[in-house]
mmCIF file of the N, C-alpha and C atoms, coordinates in Angstrom:
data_MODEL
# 
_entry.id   MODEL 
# 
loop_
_atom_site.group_PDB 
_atom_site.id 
_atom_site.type_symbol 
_atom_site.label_atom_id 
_atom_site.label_alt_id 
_atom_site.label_comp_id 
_atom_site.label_asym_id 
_atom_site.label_entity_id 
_atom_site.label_seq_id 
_atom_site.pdbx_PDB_ins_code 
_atom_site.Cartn_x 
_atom_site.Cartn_y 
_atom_site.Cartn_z 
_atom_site.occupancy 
_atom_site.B_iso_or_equiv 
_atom_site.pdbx_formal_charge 
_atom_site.auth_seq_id 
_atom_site.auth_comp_id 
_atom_site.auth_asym_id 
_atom_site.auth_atom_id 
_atom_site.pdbx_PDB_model_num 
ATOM 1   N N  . UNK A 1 1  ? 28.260 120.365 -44.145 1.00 0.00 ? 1  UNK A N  1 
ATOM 2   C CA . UNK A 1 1  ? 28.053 119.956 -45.524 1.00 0.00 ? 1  UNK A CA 1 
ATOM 3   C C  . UNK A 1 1  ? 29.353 120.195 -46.285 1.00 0.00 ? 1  UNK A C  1 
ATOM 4   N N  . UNK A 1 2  ? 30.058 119.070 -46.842 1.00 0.00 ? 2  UNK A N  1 
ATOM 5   C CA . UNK A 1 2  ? 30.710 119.879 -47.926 1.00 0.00 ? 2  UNK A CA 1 
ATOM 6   C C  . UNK A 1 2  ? 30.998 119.898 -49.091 1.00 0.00 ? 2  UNK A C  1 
ATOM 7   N N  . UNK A 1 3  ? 32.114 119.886 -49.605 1.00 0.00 ? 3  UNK A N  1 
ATOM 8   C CA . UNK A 1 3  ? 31.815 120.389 -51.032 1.00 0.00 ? 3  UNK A CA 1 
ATOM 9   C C  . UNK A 1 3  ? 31.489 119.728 -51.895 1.00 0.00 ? 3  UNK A C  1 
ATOM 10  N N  . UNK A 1 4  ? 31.868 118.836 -51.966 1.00 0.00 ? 4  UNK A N  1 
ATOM 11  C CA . UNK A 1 4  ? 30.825 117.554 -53.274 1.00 0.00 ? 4  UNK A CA 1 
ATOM 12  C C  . UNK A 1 4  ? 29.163 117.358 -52.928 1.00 0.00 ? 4  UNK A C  1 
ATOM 13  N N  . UNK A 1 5  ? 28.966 117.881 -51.498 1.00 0.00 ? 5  UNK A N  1 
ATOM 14  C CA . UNK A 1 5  ? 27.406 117.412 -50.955 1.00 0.00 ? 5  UNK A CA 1 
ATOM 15  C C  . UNK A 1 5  ? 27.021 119.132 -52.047 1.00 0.00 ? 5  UNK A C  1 
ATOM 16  N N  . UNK A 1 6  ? 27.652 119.823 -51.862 1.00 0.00 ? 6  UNK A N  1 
ATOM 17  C CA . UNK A 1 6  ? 27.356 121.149 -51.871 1.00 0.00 ? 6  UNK A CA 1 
ATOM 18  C C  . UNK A 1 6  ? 26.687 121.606 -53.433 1.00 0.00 ? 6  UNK A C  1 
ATOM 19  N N  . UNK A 1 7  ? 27.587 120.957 -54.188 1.00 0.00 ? 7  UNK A N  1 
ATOM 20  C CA . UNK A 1 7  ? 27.516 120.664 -56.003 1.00 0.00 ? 7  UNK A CA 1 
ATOM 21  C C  . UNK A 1 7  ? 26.586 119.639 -55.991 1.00 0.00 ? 7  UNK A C  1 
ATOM 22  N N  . UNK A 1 8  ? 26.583 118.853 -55.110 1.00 0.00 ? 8  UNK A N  1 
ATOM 23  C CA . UNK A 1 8  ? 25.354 117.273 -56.068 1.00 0.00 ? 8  UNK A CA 1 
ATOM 24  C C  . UNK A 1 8  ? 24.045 117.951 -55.909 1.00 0.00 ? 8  UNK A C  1 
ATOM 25  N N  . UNK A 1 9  ? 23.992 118.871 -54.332 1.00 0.00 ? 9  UNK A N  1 
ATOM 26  C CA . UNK A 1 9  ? 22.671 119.635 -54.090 1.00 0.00 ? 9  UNK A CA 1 
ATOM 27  C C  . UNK A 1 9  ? 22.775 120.658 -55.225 1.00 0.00 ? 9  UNK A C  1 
ATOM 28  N N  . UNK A 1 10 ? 23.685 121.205 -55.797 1.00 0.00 ? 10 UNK A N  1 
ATOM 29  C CA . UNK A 1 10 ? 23.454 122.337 -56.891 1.00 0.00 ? 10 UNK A CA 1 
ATOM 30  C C  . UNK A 1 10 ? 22.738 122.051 -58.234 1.00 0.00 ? 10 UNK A C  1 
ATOM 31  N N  . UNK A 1 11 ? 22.707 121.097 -58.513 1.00 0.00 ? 11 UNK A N  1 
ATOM 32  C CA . UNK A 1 11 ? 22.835 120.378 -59.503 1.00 0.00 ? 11 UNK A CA 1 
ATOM 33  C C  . UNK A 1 11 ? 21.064 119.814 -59.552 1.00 0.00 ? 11 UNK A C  1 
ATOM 34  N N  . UNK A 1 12 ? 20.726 119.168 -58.494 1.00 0.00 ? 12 UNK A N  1 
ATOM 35  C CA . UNK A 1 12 ? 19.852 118.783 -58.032 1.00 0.00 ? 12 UNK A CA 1 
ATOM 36  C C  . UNK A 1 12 ? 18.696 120.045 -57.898 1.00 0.00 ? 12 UNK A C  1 
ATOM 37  N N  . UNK A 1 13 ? 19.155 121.187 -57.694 1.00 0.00 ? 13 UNK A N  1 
ATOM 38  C CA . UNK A 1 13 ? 17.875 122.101 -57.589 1.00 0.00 ? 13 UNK A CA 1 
ATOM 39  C C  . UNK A 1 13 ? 17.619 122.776 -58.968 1.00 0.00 ? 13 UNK A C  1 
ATOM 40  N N  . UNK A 1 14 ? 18.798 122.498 -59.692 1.00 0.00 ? 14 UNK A N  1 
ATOM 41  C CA . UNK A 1 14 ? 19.056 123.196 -60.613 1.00 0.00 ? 14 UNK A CA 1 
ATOM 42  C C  . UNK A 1 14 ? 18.242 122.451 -61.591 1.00 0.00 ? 14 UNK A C  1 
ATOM 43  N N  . UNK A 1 15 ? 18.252 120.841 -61.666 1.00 0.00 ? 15 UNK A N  1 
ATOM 44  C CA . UNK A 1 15 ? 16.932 119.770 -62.627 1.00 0.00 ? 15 UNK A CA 1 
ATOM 45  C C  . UNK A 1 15 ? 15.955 119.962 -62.148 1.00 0.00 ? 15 UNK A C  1 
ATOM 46  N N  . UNK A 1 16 ? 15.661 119.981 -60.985 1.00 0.00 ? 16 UNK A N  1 
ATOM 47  C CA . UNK A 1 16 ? 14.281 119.262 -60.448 1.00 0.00 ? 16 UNK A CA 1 
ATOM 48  C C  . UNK A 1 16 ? 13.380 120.481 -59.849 1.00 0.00 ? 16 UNK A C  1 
ATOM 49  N N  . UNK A 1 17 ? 14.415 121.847 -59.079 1.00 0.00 ? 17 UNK A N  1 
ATOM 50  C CA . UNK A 1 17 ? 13.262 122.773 -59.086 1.00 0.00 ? 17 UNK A CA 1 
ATOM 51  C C  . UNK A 1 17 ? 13.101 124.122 -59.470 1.00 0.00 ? 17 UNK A C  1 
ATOM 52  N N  . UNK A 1 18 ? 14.125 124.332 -60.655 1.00 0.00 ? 18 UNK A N  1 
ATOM 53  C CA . UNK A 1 18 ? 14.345 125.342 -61.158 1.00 0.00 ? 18 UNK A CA 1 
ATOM 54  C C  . UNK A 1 18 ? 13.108 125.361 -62.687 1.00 0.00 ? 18 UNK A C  1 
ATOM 55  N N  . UNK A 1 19 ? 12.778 126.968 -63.287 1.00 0.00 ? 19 UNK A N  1 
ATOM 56  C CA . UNK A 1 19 ? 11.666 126.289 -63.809 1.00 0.00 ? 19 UNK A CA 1 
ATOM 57  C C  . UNK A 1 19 ? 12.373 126.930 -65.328 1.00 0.00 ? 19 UNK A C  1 
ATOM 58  N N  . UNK A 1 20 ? 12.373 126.705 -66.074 1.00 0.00 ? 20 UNK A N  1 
ATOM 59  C CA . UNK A 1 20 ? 13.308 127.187 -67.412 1.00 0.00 ? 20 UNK A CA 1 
ATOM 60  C C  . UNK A 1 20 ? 12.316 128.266 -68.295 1.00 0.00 ? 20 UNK A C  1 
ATOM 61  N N  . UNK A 1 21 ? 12.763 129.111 -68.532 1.00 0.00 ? 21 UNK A N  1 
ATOM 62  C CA . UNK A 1 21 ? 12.542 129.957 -70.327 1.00 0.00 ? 21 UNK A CA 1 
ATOM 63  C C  . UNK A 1 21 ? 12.418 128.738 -71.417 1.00 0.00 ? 21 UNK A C  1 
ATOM 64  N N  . UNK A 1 22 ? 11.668 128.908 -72.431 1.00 0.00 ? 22 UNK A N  1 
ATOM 65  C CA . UNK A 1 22 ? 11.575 128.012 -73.620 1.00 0.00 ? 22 UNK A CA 1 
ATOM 66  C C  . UNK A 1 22 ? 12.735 128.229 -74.237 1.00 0.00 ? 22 UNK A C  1 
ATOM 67  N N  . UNK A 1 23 ? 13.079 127.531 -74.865 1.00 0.00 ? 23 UNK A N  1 
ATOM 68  C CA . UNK A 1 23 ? 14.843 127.985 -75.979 1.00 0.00 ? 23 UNK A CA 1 
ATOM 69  C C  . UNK A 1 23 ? 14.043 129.096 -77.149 1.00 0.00 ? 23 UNK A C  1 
ATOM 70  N N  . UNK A 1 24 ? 12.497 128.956 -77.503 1.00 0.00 ? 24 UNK A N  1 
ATOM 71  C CA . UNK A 1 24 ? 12.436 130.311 -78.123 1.00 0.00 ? 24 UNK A CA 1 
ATOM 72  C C  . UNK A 1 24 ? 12.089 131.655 -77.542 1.00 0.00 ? 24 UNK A C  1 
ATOM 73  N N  . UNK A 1 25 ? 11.420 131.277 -76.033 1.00 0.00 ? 25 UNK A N  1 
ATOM 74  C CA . UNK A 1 25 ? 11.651 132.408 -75.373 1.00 0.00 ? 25 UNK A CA 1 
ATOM 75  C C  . UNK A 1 25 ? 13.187 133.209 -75.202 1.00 0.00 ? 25 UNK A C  1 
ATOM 76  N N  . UNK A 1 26 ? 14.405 132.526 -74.590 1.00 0.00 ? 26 UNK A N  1 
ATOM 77  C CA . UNK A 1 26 ? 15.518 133.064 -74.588 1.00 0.00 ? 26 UNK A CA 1 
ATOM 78  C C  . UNK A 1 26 ? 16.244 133.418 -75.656 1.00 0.00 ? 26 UNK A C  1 
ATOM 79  N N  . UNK A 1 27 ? 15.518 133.320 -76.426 1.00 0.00 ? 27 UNK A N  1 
ATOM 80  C CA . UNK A 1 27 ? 15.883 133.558 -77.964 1.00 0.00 ? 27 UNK A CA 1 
ATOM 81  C C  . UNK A 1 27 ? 15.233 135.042 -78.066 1.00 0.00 ? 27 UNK A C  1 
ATOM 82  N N  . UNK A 1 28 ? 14.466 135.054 -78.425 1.00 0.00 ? 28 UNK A N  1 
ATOM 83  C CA . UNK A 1 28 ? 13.871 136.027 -77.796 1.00 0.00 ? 28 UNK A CA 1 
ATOM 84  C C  . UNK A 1 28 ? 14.758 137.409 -77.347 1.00 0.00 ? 28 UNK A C  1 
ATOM 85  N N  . UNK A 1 29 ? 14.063 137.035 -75.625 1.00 0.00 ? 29 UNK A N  1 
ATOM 86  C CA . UNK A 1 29 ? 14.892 137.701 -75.028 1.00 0.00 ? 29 UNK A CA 1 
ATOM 87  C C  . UNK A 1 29 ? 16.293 137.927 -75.100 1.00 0.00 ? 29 UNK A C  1 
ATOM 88  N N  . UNK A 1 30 ? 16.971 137.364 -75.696 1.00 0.00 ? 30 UNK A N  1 
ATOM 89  C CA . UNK A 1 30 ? 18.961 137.176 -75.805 1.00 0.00 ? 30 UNK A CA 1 
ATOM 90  C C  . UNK A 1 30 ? 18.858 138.459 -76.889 1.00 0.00 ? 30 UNK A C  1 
ATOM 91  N N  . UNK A 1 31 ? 17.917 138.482 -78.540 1.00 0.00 ? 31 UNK A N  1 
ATOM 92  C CA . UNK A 1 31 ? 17.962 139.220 -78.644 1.00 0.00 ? 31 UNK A CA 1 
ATOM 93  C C  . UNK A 1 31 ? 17.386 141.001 -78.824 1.00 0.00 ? 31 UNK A C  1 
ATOM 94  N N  . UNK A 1 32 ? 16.846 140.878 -77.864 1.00 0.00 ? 32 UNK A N  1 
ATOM 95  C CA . UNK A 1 32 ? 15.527 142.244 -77.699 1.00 0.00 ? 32 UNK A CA 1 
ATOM 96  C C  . UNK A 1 32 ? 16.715 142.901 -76.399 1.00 0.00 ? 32 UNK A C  1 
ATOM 97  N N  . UNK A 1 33 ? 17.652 142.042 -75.792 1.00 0.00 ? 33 UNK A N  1 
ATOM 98  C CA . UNK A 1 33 ? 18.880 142.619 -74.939 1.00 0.00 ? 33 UNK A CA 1 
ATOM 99  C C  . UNK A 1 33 ? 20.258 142.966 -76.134 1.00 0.00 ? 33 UNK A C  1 
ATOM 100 N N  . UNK A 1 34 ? 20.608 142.427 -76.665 1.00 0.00 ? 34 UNK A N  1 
ATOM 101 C CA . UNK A 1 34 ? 21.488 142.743 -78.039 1.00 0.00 ? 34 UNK A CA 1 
ATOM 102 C C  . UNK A 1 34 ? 20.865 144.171 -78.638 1.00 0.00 ? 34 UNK A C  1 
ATOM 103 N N  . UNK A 1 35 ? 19.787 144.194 -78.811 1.00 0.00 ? 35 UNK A N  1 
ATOM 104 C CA . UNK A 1 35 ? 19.590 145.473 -80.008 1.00 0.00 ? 35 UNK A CA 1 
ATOM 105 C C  . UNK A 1 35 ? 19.381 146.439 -78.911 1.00 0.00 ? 35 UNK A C  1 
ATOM 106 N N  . UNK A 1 36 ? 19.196 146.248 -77.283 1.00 0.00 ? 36 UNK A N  1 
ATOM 107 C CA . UNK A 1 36 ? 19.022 147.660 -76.425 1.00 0.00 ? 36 UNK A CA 1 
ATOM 108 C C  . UNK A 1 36 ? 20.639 147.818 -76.228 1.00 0.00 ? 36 UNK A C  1 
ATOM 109 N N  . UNK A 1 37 ? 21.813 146.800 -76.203 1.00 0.00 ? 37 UNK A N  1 
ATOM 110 C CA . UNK A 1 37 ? 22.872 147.150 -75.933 1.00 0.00 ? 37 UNK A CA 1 
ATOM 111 C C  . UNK A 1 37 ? 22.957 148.052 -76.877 1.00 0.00 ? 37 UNK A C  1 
ATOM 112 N N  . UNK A 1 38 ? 22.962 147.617 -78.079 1.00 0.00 ? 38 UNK A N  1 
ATOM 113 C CA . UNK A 1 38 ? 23.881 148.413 -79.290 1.00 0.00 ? 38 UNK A CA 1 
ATOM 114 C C  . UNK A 1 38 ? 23.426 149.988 -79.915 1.00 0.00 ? 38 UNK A C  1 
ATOM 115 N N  . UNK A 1 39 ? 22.032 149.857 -79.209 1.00 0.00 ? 39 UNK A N  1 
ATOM 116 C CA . UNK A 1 39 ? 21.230 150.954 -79.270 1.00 0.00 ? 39 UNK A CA 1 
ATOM 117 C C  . UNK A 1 39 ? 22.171 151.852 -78.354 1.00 0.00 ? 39 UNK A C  1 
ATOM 118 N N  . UNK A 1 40 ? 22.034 151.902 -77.090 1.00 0.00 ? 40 UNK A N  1 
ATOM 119 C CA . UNK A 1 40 ? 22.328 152.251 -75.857 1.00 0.00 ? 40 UNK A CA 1 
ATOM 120 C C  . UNK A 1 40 ? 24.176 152.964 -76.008 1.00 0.00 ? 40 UNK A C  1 
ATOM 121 N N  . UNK A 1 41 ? 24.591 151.772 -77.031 1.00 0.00 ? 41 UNK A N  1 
ATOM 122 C CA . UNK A 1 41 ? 26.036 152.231 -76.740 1.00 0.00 ? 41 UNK A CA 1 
ATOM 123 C C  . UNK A 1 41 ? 25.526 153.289 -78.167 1.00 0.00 ? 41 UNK A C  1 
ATOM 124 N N  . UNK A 1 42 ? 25.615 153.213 -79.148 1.00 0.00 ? 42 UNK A N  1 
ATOM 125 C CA . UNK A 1 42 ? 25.440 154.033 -80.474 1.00 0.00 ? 42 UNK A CA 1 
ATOM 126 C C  . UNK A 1 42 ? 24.603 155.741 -79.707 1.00 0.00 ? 42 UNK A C  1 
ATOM 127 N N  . UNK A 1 43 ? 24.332 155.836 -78.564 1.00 0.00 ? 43 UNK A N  1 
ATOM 128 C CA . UNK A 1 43 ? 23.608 156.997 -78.075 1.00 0.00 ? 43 UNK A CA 1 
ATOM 129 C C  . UNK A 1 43 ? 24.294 157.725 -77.267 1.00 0.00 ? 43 UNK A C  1 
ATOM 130 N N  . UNK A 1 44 ? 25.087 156.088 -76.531 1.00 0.00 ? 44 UNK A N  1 
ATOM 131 C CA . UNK A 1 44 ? 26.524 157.045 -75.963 1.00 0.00 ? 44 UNK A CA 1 
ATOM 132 C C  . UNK A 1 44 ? 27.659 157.669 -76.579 1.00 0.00 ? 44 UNK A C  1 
ATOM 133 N N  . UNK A 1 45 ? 28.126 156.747 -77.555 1.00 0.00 ? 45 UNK A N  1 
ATOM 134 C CA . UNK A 1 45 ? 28.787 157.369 -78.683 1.00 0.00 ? 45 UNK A CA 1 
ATOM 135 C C  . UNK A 1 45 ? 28.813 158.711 -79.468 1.00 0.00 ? 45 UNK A C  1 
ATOM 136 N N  . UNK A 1 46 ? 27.374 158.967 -79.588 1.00 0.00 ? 46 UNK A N  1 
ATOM 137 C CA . UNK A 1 46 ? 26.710 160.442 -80.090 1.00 0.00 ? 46 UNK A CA 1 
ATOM 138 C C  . UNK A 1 46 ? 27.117 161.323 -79.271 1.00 0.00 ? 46 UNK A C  1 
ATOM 139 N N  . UNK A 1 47 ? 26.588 160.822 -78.067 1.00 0.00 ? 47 UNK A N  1 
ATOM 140 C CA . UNK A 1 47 ? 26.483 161.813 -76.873 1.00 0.00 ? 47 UNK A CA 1 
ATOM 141 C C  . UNK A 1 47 ? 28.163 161.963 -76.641 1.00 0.00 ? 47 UNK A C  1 
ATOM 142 N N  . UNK A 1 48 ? 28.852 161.520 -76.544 1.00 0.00 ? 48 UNK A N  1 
ATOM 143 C CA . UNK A 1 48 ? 30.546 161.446 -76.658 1.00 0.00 ? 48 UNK A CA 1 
ATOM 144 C C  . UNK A 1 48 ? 30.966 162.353 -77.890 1.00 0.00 ? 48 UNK A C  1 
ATOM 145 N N  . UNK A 1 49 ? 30.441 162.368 -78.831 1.00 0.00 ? 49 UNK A N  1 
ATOM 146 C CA . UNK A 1 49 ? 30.940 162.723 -80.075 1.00 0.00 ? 49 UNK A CA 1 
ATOM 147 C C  . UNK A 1 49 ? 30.673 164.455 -80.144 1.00 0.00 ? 49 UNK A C  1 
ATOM 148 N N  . UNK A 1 50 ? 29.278 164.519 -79.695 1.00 0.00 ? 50 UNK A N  1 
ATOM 149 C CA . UNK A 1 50 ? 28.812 165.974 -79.068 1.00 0.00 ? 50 UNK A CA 1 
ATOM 150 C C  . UNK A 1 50 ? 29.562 166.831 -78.008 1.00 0.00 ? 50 UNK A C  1 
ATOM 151 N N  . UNK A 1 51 ? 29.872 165.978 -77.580 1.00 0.00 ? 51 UNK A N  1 
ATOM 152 C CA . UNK A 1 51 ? 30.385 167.019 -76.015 1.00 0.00 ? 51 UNK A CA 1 
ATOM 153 C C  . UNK A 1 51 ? 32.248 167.044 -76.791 1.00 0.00 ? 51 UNK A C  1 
ATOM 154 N N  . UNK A 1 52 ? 32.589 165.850 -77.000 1.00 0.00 ? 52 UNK A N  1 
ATOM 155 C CA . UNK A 1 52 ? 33.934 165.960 -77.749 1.00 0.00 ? 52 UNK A CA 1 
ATOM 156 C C  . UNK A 1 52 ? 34.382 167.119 -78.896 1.00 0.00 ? 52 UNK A C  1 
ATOM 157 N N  . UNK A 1 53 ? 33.228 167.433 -79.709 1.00 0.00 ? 53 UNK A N  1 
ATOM 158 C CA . UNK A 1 53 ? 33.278 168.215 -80.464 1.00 0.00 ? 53 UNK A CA 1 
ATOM 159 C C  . UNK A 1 53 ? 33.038 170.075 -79.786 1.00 0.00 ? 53 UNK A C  1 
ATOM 160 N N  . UNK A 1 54 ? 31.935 170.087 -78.865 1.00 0.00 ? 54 UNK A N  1 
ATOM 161 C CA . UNK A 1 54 ? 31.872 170.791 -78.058 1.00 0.00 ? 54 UNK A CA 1 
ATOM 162 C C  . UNK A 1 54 ? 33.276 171.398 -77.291 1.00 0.00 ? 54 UNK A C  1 
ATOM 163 N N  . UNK A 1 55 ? 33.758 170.950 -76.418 1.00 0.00 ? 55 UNK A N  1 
ATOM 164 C CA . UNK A 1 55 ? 35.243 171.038 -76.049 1.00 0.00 ? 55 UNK A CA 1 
ATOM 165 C C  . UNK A 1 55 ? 35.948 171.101 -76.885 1.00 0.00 ? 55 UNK A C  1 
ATOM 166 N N  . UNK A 1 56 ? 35.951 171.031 -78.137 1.00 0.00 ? 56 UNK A N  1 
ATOM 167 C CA . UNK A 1 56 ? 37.366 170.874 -78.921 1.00 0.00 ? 56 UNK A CA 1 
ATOM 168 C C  . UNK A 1 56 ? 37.173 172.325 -79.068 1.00 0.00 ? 56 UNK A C  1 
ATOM 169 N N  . UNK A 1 57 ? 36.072 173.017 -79.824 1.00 0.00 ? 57 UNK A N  1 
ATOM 170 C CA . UNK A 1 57 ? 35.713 174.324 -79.618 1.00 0.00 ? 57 UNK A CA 1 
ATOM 171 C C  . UNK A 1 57 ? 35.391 175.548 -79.060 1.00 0.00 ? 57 UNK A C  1 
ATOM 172 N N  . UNK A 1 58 ? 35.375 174.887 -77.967 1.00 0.00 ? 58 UNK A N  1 
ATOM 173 C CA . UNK A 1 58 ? 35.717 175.969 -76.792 1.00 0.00 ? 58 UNK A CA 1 
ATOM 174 C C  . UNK A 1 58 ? 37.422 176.149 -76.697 1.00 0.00 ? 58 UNK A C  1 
ATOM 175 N N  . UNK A 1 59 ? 38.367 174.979 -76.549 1.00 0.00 ? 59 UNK A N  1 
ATOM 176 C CA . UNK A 1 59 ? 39.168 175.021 -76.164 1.00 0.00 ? 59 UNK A CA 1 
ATOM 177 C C  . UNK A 1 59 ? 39.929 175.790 -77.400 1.00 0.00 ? 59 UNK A C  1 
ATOM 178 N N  . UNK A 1 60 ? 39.471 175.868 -78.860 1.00 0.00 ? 60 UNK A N  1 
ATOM 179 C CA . UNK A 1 60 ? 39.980 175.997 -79.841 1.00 0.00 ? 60 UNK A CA 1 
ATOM 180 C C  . UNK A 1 60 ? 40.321 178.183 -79.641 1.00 0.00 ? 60 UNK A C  1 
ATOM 181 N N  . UNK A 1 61 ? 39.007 178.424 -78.835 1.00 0.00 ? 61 UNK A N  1 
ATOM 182 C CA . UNK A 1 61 ? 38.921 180.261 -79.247 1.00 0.00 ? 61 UNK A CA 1 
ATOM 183 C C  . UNK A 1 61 ? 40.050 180.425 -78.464 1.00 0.00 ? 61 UNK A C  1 
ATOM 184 N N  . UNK A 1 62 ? 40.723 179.892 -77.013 1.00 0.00 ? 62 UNK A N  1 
ATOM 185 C CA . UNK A 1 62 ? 41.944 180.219 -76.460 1.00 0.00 ? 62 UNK A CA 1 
ATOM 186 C C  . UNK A 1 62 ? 43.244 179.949 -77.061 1.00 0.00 ? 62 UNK A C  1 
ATOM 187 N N  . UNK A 1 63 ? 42.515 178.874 -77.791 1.00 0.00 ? 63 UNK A N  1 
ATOM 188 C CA . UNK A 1 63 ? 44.579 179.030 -78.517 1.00 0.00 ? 63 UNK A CA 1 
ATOM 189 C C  . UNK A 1 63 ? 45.164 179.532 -79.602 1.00 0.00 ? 63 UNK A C  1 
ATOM 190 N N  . UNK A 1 64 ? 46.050 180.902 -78.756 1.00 0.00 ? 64 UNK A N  1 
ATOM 191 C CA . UNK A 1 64 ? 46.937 181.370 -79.968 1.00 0.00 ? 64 UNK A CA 1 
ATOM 192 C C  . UNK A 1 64 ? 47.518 181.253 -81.209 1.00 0.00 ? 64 UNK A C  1 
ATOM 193 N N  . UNK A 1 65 ? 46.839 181.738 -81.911 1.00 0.00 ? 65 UNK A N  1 
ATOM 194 C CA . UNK A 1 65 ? 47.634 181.212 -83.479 1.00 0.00 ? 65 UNK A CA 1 
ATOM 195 C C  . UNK A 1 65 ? 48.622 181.382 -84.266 1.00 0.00 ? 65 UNK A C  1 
# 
């Protein structure tokens, strides 16, 4: 098989037997994945900001003043 057979078959499974999300389902879903990213990162951030602050203060009682 090759490569133009390879794409016309891609193409072809991709209309005829692939089965689709509604455009308001992926709507949807596109954003209920957006607000877990931004969630997700804003928790890592915290959690970064904690331990950053953490270490700064530990490291702070060893150094000579």
């Amino acid at each position: 098989m090759g490569f133009i057979q390879y794409i016309k078959d891609s193409f072809e499974e991709l209309n005829n037997h692939m089965t689709w999300y509604s455009r308001e389902n992926a709507q949807k879903t596109t954003v209920t994945v957006a607000v877990f990213t931004i969630l997700f990162a804003l928790g890592v951030a915290a959690i970064d900001l904690v331990f950053q602050t953490g270490l700064d203060n530990f490291f702070a009682m060893f150094k000579p003043n």
